[in-house]
N, CA, C and O atoms as a CHARMM CRD file, in Angstrom:
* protein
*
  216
    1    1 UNK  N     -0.08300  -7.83600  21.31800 PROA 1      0.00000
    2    1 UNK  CA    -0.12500  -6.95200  22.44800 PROA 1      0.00000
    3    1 UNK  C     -1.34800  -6.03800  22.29900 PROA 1      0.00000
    4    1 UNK  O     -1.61000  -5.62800  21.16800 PROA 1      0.00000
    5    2 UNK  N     -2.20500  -5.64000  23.44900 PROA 2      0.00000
    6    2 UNK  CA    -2.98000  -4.76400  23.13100 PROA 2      0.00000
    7    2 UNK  C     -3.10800  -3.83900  22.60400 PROA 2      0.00000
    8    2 UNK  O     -1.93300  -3.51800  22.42900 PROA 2      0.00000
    9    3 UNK  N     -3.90500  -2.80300  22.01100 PROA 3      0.00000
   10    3 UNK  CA    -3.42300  -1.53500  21.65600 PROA 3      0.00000
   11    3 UNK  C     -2.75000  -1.12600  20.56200 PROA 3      0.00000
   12    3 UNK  O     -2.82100  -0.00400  20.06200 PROA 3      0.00000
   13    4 UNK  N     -1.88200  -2.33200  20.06800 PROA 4      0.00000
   14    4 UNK  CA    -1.36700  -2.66500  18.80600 PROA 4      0.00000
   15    4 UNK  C     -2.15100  -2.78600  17.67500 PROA 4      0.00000
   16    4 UNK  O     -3.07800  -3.58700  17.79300 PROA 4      0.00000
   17    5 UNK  N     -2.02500  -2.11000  16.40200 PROA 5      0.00000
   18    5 UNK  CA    -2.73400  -2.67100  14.97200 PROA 5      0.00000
   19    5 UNK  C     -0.55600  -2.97700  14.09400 PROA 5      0.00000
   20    5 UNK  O      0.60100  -2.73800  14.43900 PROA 5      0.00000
   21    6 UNK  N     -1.53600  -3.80700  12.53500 PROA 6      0.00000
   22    6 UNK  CA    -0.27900  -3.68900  12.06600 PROA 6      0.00000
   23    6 UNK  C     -1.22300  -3.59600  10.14300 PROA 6      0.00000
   24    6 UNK  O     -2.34400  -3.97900   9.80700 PROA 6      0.00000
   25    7 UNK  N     -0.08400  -2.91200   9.31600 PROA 7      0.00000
   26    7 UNK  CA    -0.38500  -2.48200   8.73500 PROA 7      0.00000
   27    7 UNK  C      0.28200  -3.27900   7.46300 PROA 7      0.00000
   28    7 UNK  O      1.46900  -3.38900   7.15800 PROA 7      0.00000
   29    8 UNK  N     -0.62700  -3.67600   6.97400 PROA 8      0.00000
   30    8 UNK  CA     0.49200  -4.45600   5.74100 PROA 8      0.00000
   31    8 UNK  C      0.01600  -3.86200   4.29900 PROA 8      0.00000
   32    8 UNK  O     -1.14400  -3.76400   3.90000 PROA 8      0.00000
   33    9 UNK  N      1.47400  -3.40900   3.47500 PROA 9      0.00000
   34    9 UNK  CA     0.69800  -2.66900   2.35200 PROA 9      0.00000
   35    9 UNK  C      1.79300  -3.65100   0.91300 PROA 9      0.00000
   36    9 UNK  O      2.83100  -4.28400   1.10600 PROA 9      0.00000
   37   10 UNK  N      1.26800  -3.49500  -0.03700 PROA 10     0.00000
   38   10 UNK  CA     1.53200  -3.90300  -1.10300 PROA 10     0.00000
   39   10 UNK  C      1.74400  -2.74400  -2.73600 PROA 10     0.00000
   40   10 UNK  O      1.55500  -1.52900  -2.79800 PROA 10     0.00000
   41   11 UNK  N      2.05200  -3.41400  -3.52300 PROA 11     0.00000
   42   11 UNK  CA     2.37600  -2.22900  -4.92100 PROA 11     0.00000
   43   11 UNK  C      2.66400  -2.97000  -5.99800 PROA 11     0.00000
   44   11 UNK  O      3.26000  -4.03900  -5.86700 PROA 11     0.00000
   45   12 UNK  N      2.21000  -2.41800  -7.41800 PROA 12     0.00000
   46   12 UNK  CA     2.65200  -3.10700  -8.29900 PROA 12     0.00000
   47   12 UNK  C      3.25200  -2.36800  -9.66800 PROA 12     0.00000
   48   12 UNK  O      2.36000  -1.75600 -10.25500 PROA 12     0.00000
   49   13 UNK  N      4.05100  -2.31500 -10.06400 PROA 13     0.00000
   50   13 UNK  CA     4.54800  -1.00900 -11.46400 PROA 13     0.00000
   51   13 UNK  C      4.06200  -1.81600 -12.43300 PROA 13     0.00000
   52   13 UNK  O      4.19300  -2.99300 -12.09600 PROA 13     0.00000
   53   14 UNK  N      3.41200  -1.65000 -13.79200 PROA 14     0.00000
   54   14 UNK  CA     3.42700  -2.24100 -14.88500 PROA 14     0.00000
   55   14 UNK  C      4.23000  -1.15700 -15.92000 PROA 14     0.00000
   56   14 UNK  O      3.67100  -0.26100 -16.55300 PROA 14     0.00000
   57   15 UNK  N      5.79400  -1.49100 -15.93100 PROA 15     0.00000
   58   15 UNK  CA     6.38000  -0.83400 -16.78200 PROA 15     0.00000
   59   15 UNK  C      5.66100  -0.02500 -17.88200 PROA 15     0.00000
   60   15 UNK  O      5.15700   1.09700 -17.94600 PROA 15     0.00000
   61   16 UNK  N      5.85700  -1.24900 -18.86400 PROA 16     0.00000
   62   16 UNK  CA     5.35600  -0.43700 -20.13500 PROA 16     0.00000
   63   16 UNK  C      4.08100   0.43200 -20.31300 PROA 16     0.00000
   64   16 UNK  O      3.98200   1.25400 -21.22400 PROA 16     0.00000
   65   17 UNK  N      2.68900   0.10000 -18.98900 PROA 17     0.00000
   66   17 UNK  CA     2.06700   0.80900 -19.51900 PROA 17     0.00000
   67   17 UNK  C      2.06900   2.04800 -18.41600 PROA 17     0.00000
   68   17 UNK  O      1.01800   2.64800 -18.19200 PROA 17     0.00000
   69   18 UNK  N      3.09600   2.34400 -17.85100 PROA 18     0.00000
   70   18 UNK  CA     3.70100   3.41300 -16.67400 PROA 18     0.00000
   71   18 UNK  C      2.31900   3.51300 -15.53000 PROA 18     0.00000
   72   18 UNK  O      1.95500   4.64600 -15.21700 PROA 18     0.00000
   73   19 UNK  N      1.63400   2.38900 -14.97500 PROA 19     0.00000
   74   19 UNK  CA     0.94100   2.88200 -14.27800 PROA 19     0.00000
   75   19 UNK  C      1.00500   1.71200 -13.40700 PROA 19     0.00000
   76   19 UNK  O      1.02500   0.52200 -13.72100 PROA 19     0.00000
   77   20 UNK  N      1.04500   2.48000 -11.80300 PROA 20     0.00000
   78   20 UNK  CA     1.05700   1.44300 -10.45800 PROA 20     0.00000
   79   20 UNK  C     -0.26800   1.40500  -9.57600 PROA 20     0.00000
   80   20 UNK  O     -1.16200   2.24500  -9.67400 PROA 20     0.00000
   81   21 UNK  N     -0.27800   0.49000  -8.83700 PROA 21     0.00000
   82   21 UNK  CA    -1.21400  -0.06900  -8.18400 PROA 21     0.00000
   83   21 UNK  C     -0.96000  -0.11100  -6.77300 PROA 21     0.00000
   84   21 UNK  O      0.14100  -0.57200  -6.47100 PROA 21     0.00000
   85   22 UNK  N     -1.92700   0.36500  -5.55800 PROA 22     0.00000
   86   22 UNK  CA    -1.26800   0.09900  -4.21600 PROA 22     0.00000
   87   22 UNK  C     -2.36400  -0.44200  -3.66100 PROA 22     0.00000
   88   22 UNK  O     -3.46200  -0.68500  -4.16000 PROA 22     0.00000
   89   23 UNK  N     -1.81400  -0.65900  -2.21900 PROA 23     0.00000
   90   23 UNK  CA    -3.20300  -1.25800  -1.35500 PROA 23     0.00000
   91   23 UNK  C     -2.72900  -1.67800  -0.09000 PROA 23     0.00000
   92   23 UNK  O     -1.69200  -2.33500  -0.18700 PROA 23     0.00000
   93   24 UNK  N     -3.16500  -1.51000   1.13200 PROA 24     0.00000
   94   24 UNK  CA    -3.12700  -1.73600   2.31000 PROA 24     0.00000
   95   24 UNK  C     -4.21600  -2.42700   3.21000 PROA 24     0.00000
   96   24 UNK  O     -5.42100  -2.28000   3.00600 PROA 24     0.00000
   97   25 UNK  N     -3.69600  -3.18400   4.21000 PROA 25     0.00000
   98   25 UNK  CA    -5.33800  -3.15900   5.26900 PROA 25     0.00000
   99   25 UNK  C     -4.39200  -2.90800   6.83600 PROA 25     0.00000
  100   25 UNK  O     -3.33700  -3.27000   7.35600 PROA 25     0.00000
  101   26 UNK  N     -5.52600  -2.08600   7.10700 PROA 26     0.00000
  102   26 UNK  CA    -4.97900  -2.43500   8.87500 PROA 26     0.00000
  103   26 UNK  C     -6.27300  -3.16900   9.86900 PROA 26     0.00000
  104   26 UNK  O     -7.49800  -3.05700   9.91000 PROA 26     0.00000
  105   27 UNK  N     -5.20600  -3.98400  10.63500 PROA 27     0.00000
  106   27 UNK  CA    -5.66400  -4.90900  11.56700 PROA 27     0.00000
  107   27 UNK  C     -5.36300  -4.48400  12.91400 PROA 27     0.00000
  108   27 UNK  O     -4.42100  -3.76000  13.23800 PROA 27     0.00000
  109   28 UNK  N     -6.23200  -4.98700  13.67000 PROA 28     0.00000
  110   28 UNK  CA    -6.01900  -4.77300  15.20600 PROA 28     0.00000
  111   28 UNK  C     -5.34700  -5.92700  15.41400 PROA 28     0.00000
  112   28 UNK  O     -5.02200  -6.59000  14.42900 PROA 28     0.00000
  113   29 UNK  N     -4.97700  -6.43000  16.89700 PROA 29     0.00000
  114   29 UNK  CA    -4.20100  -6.91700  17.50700 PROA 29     0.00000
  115   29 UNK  C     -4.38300  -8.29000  17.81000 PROA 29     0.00000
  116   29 UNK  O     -3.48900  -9.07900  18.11400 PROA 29     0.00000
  117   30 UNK  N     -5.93100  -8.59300  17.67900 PROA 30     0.00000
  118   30 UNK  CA    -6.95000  -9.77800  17.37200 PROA 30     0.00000
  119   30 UNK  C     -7.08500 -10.13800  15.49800 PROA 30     0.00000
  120   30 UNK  O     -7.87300 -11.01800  15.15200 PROA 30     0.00000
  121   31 UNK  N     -6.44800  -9.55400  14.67100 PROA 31     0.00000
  122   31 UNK  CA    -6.26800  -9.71700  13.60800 PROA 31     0.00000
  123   31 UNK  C     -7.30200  -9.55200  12.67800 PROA 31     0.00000
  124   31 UNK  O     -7.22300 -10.00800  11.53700 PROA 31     0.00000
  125   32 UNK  N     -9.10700  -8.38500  13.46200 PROA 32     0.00000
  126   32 UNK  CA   -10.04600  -7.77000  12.93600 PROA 32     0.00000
  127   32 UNK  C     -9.26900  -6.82600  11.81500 PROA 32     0.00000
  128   32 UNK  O     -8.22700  -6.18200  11.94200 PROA 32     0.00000
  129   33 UNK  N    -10.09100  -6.96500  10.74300 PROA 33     0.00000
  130   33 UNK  CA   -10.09000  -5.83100  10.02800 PROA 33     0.00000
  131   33 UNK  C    -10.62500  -4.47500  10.47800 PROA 33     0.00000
  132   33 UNK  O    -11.77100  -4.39800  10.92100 PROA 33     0.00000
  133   34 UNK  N     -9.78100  -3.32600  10.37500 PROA 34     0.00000
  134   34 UNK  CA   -10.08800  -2.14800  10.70200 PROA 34     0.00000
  135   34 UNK  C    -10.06900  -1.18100   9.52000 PROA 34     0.00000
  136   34 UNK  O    -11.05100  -0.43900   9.53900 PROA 34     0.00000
  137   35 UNK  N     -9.01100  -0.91600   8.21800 PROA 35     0.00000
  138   35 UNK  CA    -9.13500   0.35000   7.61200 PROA 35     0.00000
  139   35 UNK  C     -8.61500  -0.67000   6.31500 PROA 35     0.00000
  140   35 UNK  O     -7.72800  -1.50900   6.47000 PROA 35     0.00000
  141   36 UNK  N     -9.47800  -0.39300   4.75200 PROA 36     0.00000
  142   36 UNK  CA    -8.18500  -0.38500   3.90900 PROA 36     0.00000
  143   36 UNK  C     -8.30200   0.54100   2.77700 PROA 36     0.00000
  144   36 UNK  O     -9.31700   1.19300   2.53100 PROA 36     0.00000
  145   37 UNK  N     -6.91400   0.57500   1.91500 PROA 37     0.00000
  146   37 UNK  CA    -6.67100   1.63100   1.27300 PROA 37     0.00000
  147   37 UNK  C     -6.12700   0.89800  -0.12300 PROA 37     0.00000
  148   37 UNK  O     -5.31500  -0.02600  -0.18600 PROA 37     0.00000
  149   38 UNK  N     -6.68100   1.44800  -1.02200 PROA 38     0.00000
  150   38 UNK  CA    -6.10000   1.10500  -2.68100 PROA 38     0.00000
  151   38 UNK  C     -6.34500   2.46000  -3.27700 PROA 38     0.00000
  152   38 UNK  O     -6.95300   3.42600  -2.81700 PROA 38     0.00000
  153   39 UNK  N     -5.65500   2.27200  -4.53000 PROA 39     0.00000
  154   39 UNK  CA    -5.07100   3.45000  -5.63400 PROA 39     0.00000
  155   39 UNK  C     -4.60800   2.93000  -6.83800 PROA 39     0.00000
  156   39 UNK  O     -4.13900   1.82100  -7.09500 PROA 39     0.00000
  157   40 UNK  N     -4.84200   4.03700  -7.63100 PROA 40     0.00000
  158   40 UNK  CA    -3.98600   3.77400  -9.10000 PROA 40     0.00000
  159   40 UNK  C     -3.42500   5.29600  -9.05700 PROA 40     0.00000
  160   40 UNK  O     -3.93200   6.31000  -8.57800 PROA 40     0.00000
  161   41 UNK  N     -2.00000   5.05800  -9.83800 PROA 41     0.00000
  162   41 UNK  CA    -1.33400   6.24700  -9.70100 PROA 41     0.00000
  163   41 UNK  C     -0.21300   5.88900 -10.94000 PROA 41     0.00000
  164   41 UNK  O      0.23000   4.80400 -11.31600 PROA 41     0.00000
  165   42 UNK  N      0.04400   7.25500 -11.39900 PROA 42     0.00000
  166   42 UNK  CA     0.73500   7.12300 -12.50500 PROA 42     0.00000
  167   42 UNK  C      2.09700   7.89000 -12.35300 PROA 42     0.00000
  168   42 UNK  O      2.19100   9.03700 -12.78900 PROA 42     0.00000
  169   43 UNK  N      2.98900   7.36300 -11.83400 PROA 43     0.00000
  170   43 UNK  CA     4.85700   7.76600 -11.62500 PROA 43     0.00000
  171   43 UNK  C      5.40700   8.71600 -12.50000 PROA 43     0.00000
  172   43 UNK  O      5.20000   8.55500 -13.70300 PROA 43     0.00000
  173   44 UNK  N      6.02900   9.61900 -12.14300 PROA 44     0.00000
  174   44 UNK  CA     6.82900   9.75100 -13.11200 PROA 44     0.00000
  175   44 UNK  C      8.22900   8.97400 -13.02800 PROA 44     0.00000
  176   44 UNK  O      9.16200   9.11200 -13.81800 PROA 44     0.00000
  177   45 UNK  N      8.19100   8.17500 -11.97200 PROA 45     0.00000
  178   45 UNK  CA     9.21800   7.34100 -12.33800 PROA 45     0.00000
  179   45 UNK  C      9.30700   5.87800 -11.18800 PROA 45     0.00000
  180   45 UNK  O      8.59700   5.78100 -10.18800 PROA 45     0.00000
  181   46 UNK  N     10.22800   4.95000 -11.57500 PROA 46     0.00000
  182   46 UNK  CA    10.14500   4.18000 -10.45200 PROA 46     0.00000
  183   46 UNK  C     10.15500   4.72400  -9.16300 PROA 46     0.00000
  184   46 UNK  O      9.40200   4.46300  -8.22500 PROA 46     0.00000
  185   47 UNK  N     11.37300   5.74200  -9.23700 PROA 47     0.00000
  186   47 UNK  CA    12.12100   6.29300  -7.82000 PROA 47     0.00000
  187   47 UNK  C     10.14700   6.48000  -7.29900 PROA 47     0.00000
  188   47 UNK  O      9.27200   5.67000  -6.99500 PROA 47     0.00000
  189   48 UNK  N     10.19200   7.57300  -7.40000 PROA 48     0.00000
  190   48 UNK  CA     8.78100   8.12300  -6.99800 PROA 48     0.00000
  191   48 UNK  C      7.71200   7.39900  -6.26800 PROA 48     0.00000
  192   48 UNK  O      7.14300   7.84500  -5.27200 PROA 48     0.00000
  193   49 UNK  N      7.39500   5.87500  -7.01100 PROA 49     0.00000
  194   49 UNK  CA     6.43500   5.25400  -6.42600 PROA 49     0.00000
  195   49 UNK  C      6.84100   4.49700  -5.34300 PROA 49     0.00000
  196   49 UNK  O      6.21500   4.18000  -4.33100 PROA 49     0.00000
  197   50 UNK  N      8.42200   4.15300  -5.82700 PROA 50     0.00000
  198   50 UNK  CA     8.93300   3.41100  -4.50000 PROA 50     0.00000
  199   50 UNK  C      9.07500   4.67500  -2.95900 PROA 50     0.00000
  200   50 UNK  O      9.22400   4.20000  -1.83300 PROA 50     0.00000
  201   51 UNK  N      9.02300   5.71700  -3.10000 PROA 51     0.00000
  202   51 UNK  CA     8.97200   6.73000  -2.07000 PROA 51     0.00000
  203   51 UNK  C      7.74400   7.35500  -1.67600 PROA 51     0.00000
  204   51 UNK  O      7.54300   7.91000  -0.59600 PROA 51     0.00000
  205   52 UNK  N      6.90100   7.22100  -2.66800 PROA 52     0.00000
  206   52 UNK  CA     5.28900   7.05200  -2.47500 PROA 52     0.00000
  207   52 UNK  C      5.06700   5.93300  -1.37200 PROA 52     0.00000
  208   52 UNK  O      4.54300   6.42300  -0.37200 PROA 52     0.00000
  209   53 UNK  N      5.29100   4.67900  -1.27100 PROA 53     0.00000
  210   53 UNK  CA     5.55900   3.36300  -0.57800 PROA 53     0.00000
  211   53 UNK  C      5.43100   3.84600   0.92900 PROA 53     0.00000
  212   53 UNK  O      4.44900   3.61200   1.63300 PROA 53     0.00000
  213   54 UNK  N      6.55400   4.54900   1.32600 PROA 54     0.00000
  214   54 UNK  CA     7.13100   4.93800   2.20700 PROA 54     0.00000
  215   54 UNK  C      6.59500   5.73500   3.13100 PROA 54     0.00000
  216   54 UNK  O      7.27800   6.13100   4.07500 PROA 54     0.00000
């Protein structure tokens, strides 16, 4: 639909060494790339990154 983008994001925890990974892209409606986003970030816990997510 026009006017529409969609946003698909991803994450990764590596337990033992307590540090996660993120990343996104957004697309328009023609399925162009428009914006993307990555990080490293260090939790203080699962809860956290999974609400980071969010």
């Amino acid at each position: 639909m026009e006017g529409t983008v969609c946003l698909n994001v991803d994450g990764n925890l590596l337990g033992p060494m307590n540090t996660a990974g993120y990343g996104g892209r957004l697309r328009n409606n023609a399925g162009n790339f428009i914006w993307d986003l990555l990080g490293e970030w260090i939790p203080e816990c699962d809860l956290f990154f999974g609400l980071a997510a969010v």
